[in-house]
N, C-alpha and C positions, 0 to 999 in steps of 0.2 A: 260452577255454573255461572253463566254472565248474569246480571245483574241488568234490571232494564233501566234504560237511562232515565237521569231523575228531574223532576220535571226543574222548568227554569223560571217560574212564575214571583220568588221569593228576593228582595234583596238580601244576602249576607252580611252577616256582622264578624268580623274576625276579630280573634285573638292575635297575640303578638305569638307569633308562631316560632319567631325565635328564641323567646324565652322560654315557652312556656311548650309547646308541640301539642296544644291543643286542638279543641276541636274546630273545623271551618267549613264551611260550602263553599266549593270551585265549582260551579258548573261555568260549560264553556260560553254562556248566553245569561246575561243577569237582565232579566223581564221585568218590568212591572206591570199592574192592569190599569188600563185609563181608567180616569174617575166613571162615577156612576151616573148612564146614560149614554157613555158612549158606547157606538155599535161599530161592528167590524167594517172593512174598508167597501164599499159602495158607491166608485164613483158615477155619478150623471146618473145613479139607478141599473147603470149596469155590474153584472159580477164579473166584467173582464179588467181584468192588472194590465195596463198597458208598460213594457219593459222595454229599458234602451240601452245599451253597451257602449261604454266609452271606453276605447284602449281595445284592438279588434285581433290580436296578434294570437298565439296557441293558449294560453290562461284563460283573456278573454272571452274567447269561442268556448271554452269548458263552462266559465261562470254562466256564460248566457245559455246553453244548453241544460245546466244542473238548474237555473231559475224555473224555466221551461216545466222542467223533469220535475220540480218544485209544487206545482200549483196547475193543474189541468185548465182551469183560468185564467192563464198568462198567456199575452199574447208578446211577442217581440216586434218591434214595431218601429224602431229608430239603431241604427249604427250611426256610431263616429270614429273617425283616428285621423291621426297628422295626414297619414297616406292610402289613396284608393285602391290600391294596389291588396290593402289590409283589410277593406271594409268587402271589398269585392269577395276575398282567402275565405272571411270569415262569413259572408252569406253563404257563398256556396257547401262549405262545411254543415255548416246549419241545416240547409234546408235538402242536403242530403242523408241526415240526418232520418231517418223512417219514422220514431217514435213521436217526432215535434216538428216536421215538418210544416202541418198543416199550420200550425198556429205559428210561423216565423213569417211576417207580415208587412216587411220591410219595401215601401216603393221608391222608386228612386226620387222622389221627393224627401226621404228622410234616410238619404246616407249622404252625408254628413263629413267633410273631412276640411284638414287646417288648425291652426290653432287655436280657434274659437268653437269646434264642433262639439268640443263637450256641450257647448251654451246651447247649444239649438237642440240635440240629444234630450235634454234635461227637461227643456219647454215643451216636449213632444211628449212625457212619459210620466207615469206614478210613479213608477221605479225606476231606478237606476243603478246600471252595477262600471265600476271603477278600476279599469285592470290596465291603465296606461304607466308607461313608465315615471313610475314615484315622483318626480323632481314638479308635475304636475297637480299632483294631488292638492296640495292646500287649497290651491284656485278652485278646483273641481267642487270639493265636496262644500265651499265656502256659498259659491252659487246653487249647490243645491238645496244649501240649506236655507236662505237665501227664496228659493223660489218651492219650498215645504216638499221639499222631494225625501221618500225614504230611502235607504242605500244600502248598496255594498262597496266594502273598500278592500281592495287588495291591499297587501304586504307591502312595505311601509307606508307610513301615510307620508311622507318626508324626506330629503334629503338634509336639511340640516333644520338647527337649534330654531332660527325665527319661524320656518316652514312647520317645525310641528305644535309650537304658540297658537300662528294660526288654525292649527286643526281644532286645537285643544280650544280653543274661542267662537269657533263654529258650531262644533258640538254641546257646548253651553247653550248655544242658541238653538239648537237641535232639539234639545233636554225639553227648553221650556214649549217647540211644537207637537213634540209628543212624537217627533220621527224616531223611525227604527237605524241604525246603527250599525250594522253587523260587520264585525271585520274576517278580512280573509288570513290572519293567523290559525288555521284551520285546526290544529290539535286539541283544541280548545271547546273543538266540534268531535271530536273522536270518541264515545262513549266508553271506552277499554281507557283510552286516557285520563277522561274525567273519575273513572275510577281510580285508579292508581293515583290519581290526585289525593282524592278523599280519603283514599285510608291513609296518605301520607297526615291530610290536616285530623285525623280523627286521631294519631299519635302513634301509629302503627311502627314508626322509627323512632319516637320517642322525640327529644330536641334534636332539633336540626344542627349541626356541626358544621357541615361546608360542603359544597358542589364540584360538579364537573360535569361539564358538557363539550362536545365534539361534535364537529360539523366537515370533516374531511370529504372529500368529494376529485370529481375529477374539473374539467375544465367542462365551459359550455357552450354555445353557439358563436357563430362570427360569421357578419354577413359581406364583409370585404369592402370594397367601393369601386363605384361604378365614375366613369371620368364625370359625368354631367352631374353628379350630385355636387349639390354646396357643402362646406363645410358643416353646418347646421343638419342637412339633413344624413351627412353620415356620419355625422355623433349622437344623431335619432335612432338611426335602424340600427347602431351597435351601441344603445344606451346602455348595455349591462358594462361598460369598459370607462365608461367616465362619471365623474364621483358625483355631477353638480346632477347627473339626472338619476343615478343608481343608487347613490349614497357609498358604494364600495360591497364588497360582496358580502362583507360583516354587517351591514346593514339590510341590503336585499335581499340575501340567504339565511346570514347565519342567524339573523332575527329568532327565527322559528324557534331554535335552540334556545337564546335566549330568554326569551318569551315562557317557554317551557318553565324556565328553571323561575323566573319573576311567581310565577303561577304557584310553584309549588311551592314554594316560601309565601306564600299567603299574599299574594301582589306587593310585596315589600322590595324598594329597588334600592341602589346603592348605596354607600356613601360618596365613594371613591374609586377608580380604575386605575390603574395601571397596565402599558399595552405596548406592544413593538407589532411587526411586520415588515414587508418589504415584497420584493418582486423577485425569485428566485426562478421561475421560468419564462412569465410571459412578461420578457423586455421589450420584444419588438413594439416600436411604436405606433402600431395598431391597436396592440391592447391600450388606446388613453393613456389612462393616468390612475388608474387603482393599482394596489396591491394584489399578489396573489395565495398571501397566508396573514395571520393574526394571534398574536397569543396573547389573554388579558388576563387580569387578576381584579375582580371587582372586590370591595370591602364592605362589609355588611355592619350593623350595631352588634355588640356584644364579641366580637372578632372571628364573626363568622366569615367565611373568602366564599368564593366562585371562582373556578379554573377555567377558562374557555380560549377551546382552538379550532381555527377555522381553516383550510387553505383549499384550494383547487387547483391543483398538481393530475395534468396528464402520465399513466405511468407509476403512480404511487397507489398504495393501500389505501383503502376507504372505511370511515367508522364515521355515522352518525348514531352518537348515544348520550341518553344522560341518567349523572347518576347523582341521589340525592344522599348522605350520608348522617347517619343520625344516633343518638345514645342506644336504639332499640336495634339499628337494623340499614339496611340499604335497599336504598329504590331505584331500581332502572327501569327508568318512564318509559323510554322506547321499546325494551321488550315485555313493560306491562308486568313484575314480577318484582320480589321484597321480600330478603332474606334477612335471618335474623329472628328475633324472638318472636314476631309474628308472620311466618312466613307464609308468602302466595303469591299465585300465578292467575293471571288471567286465563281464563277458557272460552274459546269463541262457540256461541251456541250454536248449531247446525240452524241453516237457514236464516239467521240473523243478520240482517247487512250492516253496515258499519262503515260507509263512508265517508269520512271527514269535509270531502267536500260539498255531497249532496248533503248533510247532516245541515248545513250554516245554512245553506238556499232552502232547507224543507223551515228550520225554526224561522228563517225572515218571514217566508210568506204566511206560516200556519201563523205567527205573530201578529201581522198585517191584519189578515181574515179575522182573526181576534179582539180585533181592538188593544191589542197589547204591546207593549212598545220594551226590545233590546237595547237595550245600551251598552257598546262594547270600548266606548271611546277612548276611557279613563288607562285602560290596560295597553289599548292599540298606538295610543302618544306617548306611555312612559316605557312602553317596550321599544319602539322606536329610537327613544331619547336613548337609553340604556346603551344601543350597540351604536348611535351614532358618539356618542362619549366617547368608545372606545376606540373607533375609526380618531376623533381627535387626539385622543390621547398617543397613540401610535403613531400617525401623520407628524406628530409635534415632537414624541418624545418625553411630555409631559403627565406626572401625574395630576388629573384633573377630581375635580367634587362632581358630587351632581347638581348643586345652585350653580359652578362655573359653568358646566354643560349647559345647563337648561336656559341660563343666561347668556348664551353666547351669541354674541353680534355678526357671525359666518355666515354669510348668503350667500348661496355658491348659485343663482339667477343669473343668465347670460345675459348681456346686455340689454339685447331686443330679441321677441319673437320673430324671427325673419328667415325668410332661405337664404342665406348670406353668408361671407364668410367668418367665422370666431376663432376665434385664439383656443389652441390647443393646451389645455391645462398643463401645465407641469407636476411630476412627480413629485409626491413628498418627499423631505428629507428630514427626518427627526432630527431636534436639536437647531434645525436651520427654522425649516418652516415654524410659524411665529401661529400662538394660539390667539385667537380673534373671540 
């Protein structure tokens, strides 16, 4: 029998779960309640949430419909993105949409596109959700916090080491206005998942021994180039292919994985990494400048490892899974089930939904209406950090720490904001390429 999700109202206190596999609370949302007197969100006296979308592409248009889908009180009110072309895609989706139609409220006074449109987005709305390609983020949520706005952040918050400092230094400033937080590492949000979590921290495996996770996949979109684009904007519309805006696919993908296995080792991140990769299918240079596979070796205290393989290979087998390994038993988070001295299987109860997505967008706004403030910061920067490590460590060749990581002076920032043309990154070559 599934188990109803548990509420998220409580901060955790963990055990060292690698010594010890004790007891801990993962839920995917750590709330706390404002002090006493404050009241749920009530702007001007009215109960309408006014909601703005920055980043308008297929993610985008989900997050702003599950907001919607969220709070019968939300109104959508502001688009933005680099291109109109996107903001145009993503109203008509919307307001075809039958269920929320009504309340997507968007005039052509507030869409919004350029490099600056998050800024205007931001000024127009209580909320705000974040779904542009990564290499933006720090700016983004920096002005909203900045101008007391609550959020959503999609997957990753960063492209490199200085980019996700600044997350981590916004969301301090976030902390002390009492804004909501919510990241879109979505499993986190999966109630079958938060279980499997818990009975891992309640010792169900007994101590933790060591990891593996997999993120195998096939290849994904490409949008080609058109002769009138500049340089700039056709390293935009195929940003999943260049590392300074994607972070690389072990950052904009394989995160999730990551992130998982962070979670279930009680948010404890590495010491150490070890990592290769390269480009075994997609050399044409189209694909930028990423890799198309990963294989790391993180190091843990006590000598505990993590195995993680990432690639997307057209034409190959596919496995996303992971698996936790322990003195009692084994967990595999993605099918929800834990063999061994305590074994179980998840059971989805009839009628129960269980959405990971709409799950983040219902705790932001029932949060909001509450007076209650998410904070998912602390977990959404060092999971970040964790596979951007890794991406360095493979690029270079090197094994790295995580103080080298976290202090690492890499700004991969193009020169200027501009439709102009920029220098086409070069591939990494391990051993050659020098760690910064």
């Amino acid at each position: 029998m599934a188990h109803a999700p548990r509420p998220n109202l409580i901060v955790p206190s963990r055990r060292d779960l690698l010594v010890t596999g004790g007891v801990a609370l993962a839920s995917g949302a750590v709330a706390s309640a404002l002090p006493s007197g404050v009241i749920g969100f009530h702007p001007n006296g009215s109960d309408v949430l006014k909601v703005g979308l920055v980043g308008c592409g297929g993610r985008g248009t989900g997050a702003a419909a599950q907001a919607l889908a969220a709070d019968p009180q939300a109104e959508l009110v502001a688009l933005g993105d680099a291109f109109a072309d996107h903001v145009e895609n993503a109203l008509n989706s919307l307001k075809g949409t039958a269920s929320i139609a009504a309340r997507v409220k968007v005039d052509d006074a507030h869409k919004f596109t350029g490099f600056d449109a998050f800024k205007r987005v931001i000024d127009s709305v209580d909320v705000v959700l974040f779904a542009t390609s990564p290499h933006f983020r720090p700016m983004q949520v920096e002005y909203a916090v900045q101008s007391g706005k609550h959020m959503f952040v999609e997957k990753p918050i960063a492209t490199d080491a200085p980019g996700v400092r600044r997350v981590m230094a916004a969301c301090e400033a976030a902390r002390a206005k009492k804004l909501n937080v919510v990241s879109g590492l979505c499993y986190r949000y999966e109630h079958k998942k938060r279980e499997t979590i818990q009975r891992i921290h309640d010792g169900a495996i007994g101590q933790i021994l060591g990891a593996q996770t997999t993120y195998n996949t096939g290849g994904l979109w490409h949008r080609g180039r058109q002769p009138e684009w500049s340089d700039m904007e056709w390293q935009m519309r195929n940003w999943l292919y260049f590392t300074w805006a994607s972070g690389d696919h072990i950052v904009e993908q394989h995160i999730h994985s990551l992130d998982k296995i962070a979670w279930a080792l009680g948010d404890k991140y590495p010491l150490r990494v070890t990592a290769s990769g390269g480009r075994a299918q997609r050399s044409d240079p189209k694909y930028g400048n990423i890799y198309d596979h990963f294989n790391s070796v993180y190091e843990y205290e006590g000598g505990v490892k993590v195995f993680s393989s990432c690639r997307q290979w057209n034409g190959a087998s596919s496995d996303v899974s992971d698996h936790v390994f322990g003195t009692k038993g084994v967990a595999h988070l993605q099918s929800h089930h834990i063999e061994g001295e305590n074994a179980w299987r998840h059971r989805d109860a009839d009628g129960v939904q269980d959405d990971m997505y709409q799950n983040e967008h219902d705790e932001l706004f029932a949060a909001i209406r509450k007076g209650a403030v998410i904070d998912n910061s602390d977990y959404m920067c060092k999971s970040t950090m964790m596979a951007i490590m890794a991406r360095m460590a493979a690029y270079t060749g090197q094994t790295l720490t995580w103080e080298q990581a976290w202090n690492s002076q890499e700004d991969l920032s193009p020169a200027s904001y501009e439709w102009t043309s920029i220098e086409s990154p070069a591939v990494a070559i391990p051993g050659v390429t020098k760690f910064v």
